[in-house]
BATI-501817 format. One line per 8 residues: number of its first residue (from 1); for each residue y, x, z of N, C-alpha, C. Coordinates in Angstrom, 2 decimals. Atoms other than C-alpha are relative to their C-alpha. Layout:
BATI-501817
NUM	Y,X,Z,Y,X,Z,Y,X,Z ~ ...
***
This chain:
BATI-501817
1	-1.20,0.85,0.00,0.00,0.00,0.00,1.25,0.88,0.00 ~ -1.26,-0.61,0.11,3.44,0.94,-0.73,0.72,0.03,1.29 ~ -0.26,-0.10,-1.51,5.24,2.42,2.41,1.45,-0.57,0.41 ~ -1.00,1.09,-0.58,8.59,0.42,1.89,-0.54,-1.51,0.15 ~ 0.17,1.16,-0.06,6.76,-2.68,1.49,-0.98,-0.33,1.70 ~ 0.49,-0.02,-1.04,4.67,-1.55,4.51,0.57,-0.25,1.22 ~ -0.86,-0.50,-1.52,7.43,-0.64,6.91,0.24,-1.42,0.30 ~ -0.51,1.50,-0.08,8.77,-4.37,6.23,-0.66,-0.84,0.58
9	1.24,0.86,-0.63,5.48,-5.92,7.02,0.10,-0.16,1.58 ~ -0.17,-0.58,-1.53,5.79,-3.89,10.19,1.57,-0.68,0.53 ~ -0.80,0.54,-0.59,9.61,-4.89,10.88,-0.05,-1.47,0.24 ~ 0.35,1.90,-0.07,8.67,-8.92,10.23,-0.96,0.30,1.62 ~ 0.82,0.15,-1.57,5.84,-8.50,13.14,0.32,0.60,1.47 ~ -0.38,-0.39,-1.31,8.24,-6.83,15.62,-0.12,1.62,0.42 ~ 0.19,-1.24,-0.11,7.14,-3.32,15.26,0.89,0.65,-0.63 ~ -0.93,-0.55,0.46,10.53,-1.99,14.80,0.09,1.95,-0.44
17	0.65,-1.41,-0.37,9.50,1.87,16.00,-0.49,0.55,-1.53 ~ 1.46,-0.38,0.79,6.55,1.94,13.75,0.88,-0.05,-1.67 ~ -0.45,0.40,1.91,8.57,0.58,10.65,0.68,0.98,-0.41 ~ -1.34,-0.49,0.43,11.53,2.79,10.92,-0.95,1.91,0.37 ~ 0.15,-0.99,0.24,9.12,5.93,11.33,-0.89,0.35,-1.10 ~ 0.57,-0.34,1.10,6.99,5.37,8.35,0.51,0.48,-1.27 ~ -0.53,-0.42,1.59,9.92,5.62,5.85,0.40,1.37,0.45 ~ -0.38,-1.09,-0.07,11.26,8.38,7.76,-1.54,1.45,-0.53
25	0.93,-0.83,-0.06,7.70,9.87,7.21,-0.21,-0.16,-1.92 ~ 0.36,0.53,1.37,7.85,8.67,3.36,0.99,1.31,-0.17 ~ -1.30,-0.67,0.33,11.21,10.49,2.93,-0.51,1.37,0.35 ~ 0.71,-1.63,0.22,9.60,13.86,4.33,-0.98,0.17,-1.38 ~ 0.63,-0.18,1.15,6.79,13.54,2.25,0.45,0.04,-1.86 ~ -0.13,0.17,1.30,8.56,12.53,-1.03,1.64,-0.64,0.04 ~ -1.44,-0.12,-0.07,12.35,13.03,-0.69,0.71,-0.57,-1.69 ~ -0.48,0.44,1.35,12.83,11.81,-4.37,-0.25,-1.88,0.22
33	0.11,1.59,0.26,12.27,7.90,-3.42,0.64,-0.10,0.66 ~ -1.28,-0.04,-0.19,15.66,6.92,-3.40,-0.34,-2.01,1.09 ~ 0.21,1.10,-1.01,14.52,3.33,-1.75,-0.21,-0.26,1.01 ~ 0.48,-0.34,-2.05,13.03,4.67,1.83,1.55,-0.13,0.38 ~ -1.06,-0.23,-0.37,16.53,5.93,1.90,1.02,-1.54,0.14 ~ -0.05,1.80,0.09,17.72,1.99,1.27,-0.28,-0.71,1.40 ~ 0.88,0.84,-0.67,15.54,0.34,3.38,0.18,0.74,1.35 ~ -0.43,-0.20,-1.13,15.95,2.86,6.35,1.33,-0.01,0.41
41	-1.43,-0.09,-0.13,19.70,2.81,6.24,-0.46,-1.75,0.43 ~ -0.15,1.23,-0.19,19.13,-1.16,6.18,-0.59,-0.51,1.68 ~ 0.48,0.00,-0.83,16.83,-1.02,9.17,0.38,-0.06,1.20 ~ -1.29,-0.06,-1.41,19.28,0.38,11.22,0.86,-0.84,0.15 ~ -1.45,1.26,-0.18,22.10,-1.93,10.33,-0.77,-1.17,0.33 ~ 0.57,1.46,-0.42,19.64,-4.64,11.17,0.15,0.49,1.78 ~ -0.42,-0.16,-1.57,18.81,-3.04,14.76,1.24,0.39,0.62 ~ -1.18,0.02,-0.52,22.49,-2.48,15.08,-0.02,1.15,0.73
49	-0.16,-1.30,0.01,21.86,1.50,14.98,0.80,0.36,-1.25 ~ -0.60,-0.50,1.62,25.17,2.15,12.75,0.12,0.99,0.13 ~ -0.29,-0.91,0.42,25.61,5.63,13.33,-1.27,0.83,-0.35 ~ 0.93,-0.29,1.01,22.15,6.14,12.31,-0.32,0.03,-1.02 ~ -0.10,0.47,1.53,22.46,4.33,9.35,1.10,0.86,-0.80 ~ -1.14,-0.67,0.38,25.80,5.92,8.76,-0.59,1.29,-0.47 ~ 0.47,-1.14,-0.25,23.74,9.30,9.02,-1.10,0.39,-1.76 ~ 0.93,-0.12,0.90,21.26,8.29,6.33,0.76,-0.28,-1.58
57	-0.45,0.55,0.96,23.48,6.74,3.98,1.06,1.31,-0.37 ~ -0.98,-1.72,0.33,25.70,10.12,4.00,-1.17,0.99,-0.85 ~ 1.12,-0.52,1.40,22.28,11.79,2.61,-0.11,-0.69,-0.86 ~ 0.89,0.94,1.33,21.54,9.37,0.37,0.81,0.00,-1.23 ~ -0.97,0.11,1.07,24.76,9.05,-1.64,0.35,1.53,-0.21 ~ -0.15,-1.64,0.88,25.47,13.01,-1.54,-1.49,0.40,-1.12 ~ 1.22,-0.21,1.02,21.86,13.07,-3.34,-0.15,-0.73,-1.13 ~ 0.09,1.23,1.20,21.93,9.83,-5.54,1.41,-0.42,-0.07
65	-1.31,0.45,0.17,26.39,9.85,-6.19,-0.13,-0.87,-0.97 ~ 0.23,0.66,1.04,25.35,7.38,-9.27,-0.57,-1.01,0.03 ~ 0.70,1.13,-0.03,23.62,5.23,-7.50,0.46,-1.39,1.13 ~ -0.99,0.98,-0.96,25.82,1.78,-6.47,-0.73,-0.37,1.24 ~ 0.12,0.23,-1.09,23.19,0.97,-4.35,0.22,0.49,1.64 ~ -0.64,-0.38,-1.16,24.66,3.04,-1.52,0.88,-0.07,0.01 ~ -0.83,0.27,-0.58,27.69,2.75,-1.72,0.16,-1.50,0.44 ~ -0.01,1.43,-0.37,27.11,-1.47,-1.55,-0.79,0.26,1.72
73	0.76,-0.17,-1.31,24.90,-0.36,1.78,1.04,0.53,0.80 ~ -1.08,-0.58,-1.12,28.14,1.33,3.45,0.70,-1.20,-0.37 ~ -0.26,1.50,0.01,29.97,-1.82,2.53,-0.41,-1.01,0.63 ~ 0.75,0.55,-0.95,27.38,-3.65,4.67,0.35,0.54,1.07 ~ 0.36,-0.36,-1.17,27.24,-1.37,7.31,1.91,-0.05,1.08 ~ -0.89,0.70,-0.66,30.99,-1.56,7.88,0.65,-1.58,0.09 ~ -0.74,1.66,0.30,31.53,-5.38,6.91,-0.95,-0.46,1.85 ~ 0.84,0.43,-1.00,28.50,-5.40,9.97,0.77,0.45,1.07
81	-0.56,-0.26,-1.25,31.02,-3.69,12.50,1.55,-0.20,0.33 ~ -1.52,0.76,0.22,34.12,-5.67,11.30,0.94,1.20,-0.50 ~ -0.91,-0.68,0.53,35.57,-2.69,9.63,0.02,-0.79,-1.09 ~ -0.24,0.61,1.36,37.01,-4.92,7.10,0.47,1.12,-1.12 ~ -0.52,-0.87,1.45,39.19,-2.64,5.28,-0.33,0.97,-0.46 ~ 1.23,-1.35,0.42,36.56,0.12,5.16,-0.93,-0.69,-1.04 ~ 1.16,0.46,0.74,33.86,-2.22,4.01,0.96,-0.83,-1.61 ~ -0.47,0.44,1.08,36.76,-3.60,1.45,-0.77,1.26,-1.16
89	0.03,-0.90,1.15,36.65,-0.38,-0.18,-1.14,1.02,-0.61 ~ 0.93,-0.66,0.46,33.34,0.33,-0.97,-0.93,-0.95,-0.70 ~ 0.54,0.92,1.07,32.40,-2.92,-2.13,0.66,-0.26,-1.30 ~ -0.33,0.26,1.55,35.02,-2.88,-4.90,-0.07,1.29,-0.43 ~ 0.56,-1.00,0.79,33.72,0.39,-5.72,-0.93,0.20,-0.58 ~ 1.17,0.73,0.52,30.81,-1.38,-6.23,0.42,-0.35,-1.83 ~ -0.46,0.56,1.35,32.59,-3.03,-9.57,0.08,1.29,-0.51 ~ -0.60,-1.36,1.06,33.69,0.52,-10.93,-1.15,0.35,-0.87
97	1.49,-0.14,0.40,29.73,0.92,-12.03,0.44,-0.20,-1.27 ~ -0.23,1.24,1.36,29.52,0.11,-15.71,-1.07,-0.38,0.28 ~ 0.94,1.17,0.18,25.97,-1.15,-15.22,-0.84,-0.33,1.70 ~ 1.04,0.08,-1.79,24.82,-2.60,-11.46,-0.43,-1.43,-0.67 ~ 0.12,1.09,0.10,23.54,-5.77,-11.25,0.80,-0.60,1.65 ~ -0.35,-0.10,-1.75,25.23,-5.25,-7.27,1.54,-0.73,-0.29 ~ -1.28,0.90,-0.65,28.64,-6.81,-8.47,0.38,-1.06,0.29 ~ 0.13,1.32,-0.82,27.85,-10.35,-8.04,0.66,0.14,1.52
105	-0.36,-0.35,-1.47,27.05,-9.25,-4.72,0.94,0.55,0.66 ~ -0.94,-1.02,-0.36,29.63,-6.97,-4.31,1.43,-1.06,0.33 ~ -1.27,0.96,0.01,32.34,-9.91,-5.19,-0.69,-0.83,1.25 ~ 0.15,0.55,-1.30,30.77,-12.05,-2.46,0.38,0.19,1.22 ~ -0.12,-0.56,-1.08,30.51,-9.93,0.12,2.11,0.48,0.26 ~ -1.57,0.11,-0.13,34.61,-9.40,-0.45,0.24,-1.50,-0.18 ~ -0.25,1.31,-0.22,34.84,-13.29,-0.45,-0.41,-0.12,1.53 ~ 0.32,0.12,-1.56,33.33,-13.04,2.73,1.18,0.28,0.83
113	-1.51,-1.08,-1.16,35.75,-10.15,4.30,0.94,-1.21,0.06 ~ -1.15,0.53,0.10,38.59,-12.03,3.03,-0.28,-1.65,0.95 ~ -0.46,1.33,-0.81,37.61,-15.52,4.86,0.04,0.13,1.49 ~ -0.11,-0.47,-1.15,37.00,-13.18,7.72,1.23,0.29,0.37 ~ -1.67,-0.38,0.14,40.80,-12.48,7.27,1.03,-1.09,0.12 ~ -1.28,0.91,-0.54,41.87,-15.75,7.49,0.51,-0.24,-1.46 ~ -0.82,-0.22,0.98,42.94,-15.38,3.65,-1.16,-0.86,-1.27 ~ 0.87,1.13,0.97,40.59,-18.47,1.88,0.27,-0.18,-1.43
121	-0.35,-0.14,1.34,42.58,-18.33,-1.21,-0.26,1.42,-0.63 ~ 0.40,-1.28,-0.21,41.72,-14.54,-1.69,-1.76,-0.53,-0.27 ~ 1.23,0.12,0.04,38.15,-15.46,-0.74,-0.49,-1.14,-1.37 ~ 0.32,0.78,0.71,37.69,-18.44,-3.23,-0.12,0.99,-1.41 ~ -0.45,-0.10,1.30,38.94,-16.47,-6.31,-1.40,1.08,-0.09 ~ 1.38,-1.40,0.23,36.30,-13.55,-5.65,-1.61,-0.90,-0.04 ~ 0.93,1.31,0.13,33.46,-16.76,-5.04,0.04,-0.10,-1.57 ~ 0.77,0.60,1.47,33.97,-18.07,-8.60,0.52,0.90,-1.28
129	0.67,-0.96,0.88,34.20,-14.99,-10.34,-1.28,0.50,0.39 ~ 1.50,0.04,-0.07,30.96,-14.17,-8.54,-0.91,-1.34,-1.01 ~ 0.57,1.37,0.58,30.08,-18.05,-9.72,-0.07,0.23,-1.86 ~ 0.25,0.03,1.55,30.74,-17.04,-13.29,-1.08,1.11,-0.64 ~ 1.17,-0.62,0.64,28.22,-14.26,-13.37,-1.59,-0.64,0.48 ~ 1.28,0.54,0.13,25.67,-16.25,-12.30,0.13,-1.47,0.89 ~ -0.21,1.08,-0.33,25.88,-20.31,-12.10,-1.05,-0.65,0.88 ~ 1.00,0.67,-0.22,22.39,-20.78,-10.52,0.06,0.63,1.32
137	0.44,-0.35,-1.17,23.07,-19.07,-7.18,0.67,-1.13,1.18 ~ -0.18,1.16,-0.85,22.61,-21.92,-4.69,0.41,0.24,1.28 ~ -0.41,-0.32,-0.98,23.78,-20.15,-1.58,1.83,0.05,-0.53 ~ -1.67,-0.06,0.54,27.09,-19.46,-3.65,0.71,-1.30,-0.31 ~ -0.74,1.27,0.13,27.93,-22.71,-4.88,-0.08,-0.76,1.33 ~ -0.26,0.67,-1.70,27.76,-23.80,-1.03,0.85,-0.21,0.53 ~ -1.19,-0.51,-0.90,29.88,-21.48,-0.02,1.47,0.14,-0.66 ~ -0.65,0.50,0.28,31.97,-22.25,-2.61,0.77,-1.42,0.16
145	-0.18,1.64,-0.48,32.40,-25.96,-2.10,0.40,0.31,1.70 ~ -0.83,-0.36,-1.42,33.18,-24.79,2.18,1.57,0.46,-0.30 ~ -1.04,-0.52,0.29,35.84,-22.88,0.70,0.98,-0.76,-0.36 ~ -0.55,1.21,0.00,37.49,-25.58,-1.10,0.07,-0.65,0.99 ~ -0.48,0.93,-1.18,37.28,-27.86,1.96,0.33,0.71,0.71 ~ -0.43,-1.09,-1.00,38.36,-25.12,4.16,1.79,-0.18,-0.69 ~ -1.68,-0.29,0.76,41.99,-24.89,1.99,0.37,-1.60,-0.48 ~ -0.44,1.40,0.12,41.97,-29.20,1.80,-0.63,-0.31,-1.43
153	0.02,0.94,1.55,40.90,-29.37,-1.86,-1.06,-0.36,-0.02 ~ 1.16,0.41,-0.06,38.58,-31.90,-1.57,-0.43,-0.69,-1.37 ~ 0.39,0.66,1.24,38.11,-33.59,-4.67,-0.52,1.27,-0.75 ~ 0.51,-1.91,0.88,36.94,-29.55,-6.54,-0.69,0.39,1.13 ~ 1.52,-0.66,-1.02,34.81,-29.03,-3.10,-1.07,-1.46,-0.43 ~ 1.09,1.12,-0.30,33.05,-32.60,-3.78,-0.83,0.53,-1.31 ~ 0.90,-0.38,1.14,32.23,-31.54,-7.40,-1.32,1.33,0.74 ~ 0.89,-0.84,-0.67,30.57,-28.34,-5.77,-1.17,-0.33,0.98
161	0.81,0.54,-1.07,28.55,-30.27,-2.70,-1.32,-0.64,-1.35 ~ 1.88,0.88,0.85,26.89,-32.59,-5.49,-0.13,0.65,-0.96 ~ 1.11,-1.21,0.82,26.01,-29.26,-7.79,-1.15,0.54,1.20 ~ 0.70,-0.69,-1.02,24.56,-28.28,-4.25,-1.21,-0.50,-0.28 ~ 0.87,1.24,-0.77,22.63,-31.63,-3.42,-0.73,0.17,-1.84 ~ 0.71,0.48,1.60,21.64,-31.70,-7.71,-1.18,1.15,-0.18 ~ 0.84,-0.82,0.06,20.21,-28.36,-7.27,-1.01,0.87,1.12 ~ 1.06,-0.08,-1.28,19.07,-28.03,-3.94,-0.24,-1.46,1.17
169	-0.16,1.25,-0.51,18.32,-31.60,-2.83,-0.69,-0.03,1.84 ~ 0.10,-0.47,-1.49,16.78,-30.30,0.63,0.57,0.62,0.84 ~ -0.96,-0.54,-0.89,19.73,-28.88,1.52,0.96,-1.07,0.73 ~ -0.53,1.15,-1.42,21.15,-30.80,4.59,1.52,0.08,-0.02 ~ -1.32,-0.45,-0.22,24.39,-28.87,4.98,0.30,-0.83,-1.31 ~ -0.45,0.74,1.40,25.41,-29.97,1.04,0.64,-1.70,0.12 ~ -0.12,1.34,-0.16,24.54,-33.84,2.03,1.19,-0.13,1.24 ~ -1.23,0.25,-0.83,26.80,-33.64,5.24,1.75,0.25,-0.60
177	-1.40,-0.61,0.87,29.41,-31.61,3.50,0.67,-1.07,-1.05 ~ -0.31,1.44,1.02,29.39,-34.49,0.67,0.52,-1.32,0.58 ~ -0.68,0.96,-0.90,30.09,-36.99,2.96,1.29,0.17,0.97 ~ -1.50,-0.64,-0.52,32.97,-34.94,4.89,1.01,-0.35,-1.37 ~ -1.10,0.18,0.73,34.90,-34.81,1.90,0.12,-1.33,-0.81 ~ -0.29,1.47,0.35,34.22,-38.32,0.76,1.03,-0.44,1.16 ~ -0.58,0.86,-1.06,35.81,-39.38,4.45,1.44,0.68,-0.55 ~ -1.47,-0.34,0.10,38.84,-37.19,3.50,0.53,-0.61,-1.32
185	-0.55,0.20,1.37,38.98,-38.34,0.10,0.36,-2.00,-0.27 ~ 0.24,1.38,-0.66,38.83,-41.91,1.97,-0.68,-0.83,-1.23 ~ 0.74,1.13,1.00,35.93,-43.66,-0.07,-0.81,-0.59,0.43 ~ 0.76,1.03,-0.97,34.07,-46.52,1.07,-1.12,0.59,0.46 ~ 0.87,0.15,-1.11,32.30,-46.34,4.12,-1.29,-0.43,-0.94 ~ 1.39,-0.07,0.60,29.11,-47.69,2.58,-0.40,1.04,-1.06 ~ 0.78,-1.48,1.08,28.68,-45.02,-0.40,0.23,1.31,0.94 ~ 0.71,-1.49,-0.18,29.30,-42.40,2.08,-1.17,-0.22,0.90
193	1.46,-0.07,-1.36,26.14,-43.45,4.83,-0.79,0.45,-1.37 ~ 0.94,-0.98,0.38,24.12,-42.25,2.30,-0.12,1.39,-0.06 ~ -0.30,-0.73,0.21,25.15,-39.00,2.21,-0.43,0.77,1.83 ~ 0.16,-0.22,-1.17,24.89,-38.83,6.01,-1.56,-0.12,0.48 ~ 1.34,0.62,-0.64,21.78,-40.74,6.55,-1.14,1.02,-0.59 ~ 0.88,-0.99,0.49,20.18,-38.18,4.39,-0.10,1.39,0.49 ~ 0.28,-1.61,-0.29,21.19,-34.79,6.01,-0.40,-0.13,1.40 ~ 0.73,0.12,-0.97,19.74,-36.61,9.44,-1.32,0.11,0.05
201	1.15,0.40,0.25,16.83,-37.37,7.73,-0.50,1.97,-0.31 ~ 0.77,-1.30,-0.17,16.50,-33.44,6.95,0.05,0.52,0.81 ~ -0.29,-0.83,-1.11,17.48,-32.07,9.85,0.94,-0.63,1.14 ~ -0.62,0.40,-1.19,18.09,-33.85,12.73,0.71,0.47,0.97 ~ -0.71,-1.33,-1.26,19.31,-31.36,15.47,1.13,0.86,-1.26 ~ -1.06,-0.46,0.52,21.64,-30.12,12.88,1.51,-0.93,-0.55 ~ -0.86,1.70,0.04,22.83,-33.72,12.01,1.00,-0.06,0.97 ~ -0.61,0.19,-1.47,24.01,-33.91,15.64,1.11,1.24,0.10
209	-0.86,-0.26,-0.78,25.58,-30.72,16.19,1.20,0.06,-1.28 ~ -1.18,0.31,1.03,27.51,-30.80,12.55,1.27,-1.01,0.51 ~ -0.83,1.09,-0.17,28.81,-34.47,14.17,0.65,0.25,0.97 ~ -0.84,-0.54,-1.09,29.75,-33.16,17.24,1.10,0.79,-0.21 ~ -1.43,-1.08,0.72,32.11,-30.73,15.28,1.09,-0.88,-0.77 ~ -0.73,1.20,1.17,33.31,-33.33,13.18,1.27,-0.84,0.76 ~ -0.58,0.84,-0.84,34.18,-35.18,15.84,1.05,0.94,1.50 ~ -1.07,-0.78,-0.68,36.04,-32.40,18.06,1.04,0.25,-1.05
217	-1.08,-0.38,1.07,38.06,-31.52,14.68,0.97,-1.32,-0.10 ~ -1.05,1.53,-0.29,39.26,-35.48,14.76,1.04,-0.31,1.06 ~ -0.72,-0.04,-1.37,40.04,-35.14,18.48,1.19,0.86,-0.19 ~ -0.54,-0.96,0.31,41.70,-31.83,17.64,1.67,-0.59,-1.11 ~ -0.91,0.54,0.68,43.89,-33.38,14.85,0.75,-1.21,0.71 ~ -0.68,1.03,-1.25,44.69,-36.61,16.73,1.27,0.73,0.71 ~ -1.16,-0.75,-1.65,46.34,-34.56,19.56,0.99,0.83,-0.59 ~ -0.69,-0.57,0.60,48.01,-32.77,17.14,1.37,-1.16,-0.48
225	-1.52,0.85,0.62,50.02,-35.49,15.26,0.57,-0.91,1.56 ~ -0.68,0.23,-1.60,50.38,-37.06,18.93,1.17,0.63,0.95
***
């Protein structure tokens, strides 16, 4: 068996130790597989060892400078310790590539920063240029459609919710979300309970605490124009 696919096996069942010394034992043995180097850098940023990771990812890119996938892995590792404006600048160094397939990702992960910033208009624009290199990613058009309702535009987040619900119809969040911006977009009470009654029906305990939010944000506003 292959010893990155091994180590993984090993990190899924809890054997963190064991996982993170097999690649290191891959990487002695066969210092040319640029993926141990990957996968143990990732390892760490999972157990929330960054100056380990930091450590590996400094070999990895002085050995492989050509290869985006490290610099998108230091982009992680500071977006993981809220260095925003560090992790800015290594994910749009990500784009400079002429051929990754990492800038999707790369634009995301700066849609992210930026809503971490407070700066939603920023974040949207990097979303659906991600959205235009690839229309079928169903986590993206999600978090597109949040985005929109996050900045009020609900009528261009509703289109997005029901691409969600059209292409991932077991997604719960989508159906609640669809029904939020129907209430803002004030449309009859009866066409939105469906919308509701369905993301209970997938996920009950998420049903609840979504409504509970819903319903502090009402309180919240209330007391406001009060």
């Amino acid at each position: 068996m292959d010893r990155n696919h091994e180590a993984f096996q090993l990190w899924e069942k809890g054997k963190f130790n064991e996982a993170i010394q097999l690649l290191i034992q891959e990487i002695d043995d066969n210092p040319a597989n640029s993926d141990c180097y990957y996968n143990l850098a990732t390892m760490f940023i999972l157990g929330k060892k960054y100056e380990d990771a930091k450590a590996v990812l400094e070999t990895a890119i002085e050995k492989y400078p050509e290869n985006p996938i490290f610099v998108y892995a230091f982009g992680n590792l500071y977006y993981e310790i809220e260095d925003y404006t560090t992790a800015l600048t290594y994910f749009k160094q990500v784009s400079q590539f002429d051929e990754t397939s990492l800038k999707k990702d790369a634009m995301v992960m700066i849609g992210q920063i930026y809503l971490a910033l407070n700066q939603s208009k920023m974040a949207l624009a990097y979303f659906l240029s991600a959205y235009e290199e690839d229309k079928l990613d169903k986590t993206l058009i999600l978090l597109i459609g949040n985005t929109l309702m996050q900045l009020g535009t609900f009528e261009e987040a509703k289109k997005y919710f029901e691409l969600s619900i059209e292409q991932s119809p077991q997604n719960d969040e989508a159906w609640f979300k669809r029904g939020v911006v129907g209430m803002a977009l004030k449309e009859e009470v009866d066409s939105l309970k469906q919308y509701f009654d369905k993301a209970k029906e997938l996920d009950p305990v998420k049903y609840e605490e979504r409504t509970k939010q819903l319903q502090a944000i009402e309180v919240m506003m209330k007391n406001q124009k009060d």
